[in-house]
N, C-alpha and C positions, 0 to 999 in steps of 0.2 A: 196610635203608634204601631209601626210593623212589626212584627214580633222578627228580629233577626236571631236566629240561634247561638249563632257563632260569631263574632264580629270577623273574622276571615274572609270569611261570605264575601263579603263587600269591599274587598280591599283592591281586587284586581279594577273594580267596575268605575270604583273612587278614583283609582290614580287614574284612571285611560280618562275621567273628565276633565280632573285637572291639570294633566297634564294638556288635554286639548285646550282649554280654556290658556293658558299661561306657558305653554311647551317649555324652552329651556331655564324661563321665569319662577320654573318651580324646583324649588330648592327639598322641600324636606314634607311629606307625610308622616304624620308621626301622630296613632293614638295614645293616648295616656288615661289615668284613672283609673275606675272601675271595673271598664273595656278590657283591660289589659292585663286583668288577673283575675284571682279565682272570684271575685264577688261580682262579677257582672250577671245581672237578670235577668234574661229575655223578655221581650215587653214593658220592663219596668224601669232598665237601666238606659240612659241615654250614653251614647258614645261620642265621646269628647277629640279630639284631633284640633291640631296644632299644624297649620298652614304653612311653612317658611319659603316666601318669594325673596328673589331679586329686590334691589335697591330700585327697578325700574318698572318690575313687573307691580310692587305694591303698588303704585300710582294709577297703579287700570283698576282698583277694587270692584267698579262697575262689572268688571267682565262674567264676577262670580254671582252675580244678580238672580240667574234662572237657577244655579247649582244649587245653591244654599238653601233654600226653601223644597226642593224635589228631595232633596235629602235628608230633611228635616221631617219630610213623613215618613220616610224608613226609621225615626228612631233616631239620626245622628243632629246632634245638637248643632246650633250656631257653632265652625271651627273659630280658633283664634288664629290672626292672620299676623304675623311677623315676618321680622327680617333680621340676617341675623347678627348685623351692628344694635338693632334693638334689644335686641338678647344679650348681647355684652354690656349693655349701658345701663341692663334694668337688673343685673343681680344687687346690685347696692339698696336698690328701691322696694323689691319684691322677690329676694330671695325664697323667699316660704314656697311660693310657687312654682318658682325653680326647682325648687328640691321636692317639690311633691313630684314633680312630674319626671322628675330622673329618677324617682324612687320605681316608679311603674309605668313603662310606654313600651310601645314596640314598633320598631321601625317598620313603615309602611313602605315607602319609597326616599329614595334622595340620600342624604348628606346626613351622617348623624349628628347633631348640632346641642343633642341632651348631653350626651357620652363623656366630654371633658369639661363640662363645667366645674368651677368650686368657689364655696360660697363663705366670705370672709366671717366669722361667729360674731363677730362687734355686731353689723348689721342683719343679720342674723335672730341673734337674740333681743336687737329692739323690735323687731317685727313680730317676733310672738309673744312680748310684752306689750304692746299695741293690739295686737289682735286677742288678747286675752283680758285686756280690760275692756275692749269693746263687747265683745262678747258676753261679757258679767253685766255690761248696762244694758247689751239687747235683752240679755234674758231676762232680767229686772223689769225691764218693761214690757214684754210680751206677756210675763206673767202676770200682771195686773189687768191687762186687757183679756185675758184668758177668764175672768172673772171665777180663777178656780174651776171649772169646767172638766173635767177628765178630759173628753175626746179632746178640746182644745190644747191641755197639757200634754197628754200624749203625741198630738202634730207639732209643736213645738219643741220636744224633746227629740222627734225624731229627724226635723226639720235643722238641729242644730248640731249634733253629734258628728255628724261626720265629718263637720269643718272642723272641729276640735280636735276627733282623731286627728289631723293632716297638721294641726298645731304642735299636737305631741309626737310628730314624725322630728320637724325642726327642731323640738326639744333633745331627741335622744341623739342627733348627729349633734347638738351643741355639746354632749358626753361621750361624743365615737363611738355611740351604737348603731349597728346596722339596722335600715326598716326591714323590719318582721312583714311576710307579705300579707297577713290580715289585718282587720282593724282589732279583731279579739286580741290577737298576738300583738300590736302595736301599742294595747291598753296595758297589758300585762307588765310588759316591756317597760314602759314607761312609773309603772309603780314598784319596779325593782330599781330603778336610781333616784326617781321622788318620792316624798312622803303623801302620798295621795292613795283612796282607796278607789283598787281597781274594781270591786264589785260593782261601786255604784253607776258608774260607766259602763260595765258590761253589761247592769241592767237596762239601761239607756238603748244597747244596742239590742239587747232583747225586744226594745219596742219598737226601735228602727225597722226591726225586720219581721215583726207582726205578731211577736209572740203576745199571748193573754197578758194580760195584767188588771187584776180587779180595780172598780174604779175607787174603793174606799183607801189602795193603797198609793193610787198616780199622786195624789198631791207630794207626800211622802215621800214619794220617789224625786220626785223635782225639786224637793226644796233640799234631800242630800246634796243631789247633784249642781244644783247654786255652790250651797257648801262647799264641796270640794274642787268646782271651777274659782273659787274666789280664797280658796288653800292655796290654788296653785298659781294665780295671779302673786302671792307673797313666795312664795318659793322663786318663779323667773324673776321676781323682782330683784332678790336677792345674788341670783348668777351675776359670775364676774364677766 
């Protein structure tokens, strides 16, 4: 992967393709994620962007054929290609994502099309009851397959964390909290309106992001954090 320092870098060189590729077909450059705040890595973070065409341009998908792969070795992940009647029809479906991504983007080019969304809570808070019991059965089962292993435990802890932080963002607009711009700050947040311990998630990220952790205490640390993903599965259950 190329190491981009900045992801600025690359924003003039991105719109001049796609705009060549789709001219006035292209509606909205927009990164979001990591990208777009203080935790982006150099080297190790990929950059995420959000495509929004035309109702006529999405029909030429082909056209982005050579783009997406030359810039996939600089580091910029597969984009998501919308339109943005699809973006109105899918907050009922996949709010969580919506709201992660109006949490933290920054317009590139076009039409801001994150800026006025707003996301009903009924549908809302079934999608992080969904996504939190799925979650307790992936981890259920990857830990069995981890056959106890440290290094195994630790890639799966840190392989799952961050989708969970982006869970408990949903959570805390279900209570009109603002997202805090870190995931430390997101966790903390989040265990001051639920009864959940933020420690043990904050050691999670501790492994996320490479700190030591001896291998006598990884199991330990996995089976808290079962624990308290499966606290807080009964907690969203509960929300009205």
């Amino acid at each position: 992967m190329a190491k981009i320092e900045k992801p600025e870098e690359i924003f003039s060189d991105m719109t001049r393709d796609y705009r060549e590729i789709y001219g006035d077909g292209l509606v909205s450059l927009i990164l979001y994620g990591s990208g777009a705040g203080k935790e982006y890595r150099p080297g190790k973070s990929d950059l995420n962007f959000l495509i929004v065409l035309s109702e006529e341009a999405i029909d030429h998908l082909d056209r982005a054929l050579k783009a997406v792969p030359r810039w996939r070795t600089k580091g910029v992940a597969t984009p998501l290609f919308m339109t943005r009647p699809f973006i109105a029809s899918s907050l009922d479906s996949y709010p969580l994502e919506f709201l992660n991504m109006q949490n933290g983007y920054v317009l590139v080019y076009g039409e801001d099309v994150l800026r006025d969304l707003s996301f009903e809570p009924y549908h809302l808070r079934l999608q992080c009851e969904r996504e939190i019991m799925g979650k307790l059965l992936l981890l259920r089962e990857r830990f069995l397959e981890t056959g106890g292993r440290p290094r195994k435990l630790r890639e799966l802890i840190a392989e799952s964390i961050t989708a969970l932080v982006s869970i408990f963002g949903g959570l805390l607009y279900l209570k009109g909290r603002q997202f805090p711009p870190s995931r430390r700050e997101v966790v903390e947040a989040l265990a001051r309106e639920f009864p959940v311990d933020a420690g043990v998630f904050l050691r999670c990220l501790d492994i996320k992001e490479g700190g030591k952790v001896p291998s006598t205490e990884t199991q330990d640390i996995f089976m808290a954090y079962l624990a308290e993903v499966r606290r807080l599965r009964g907690v969203v259950d509960e929300l009205e």
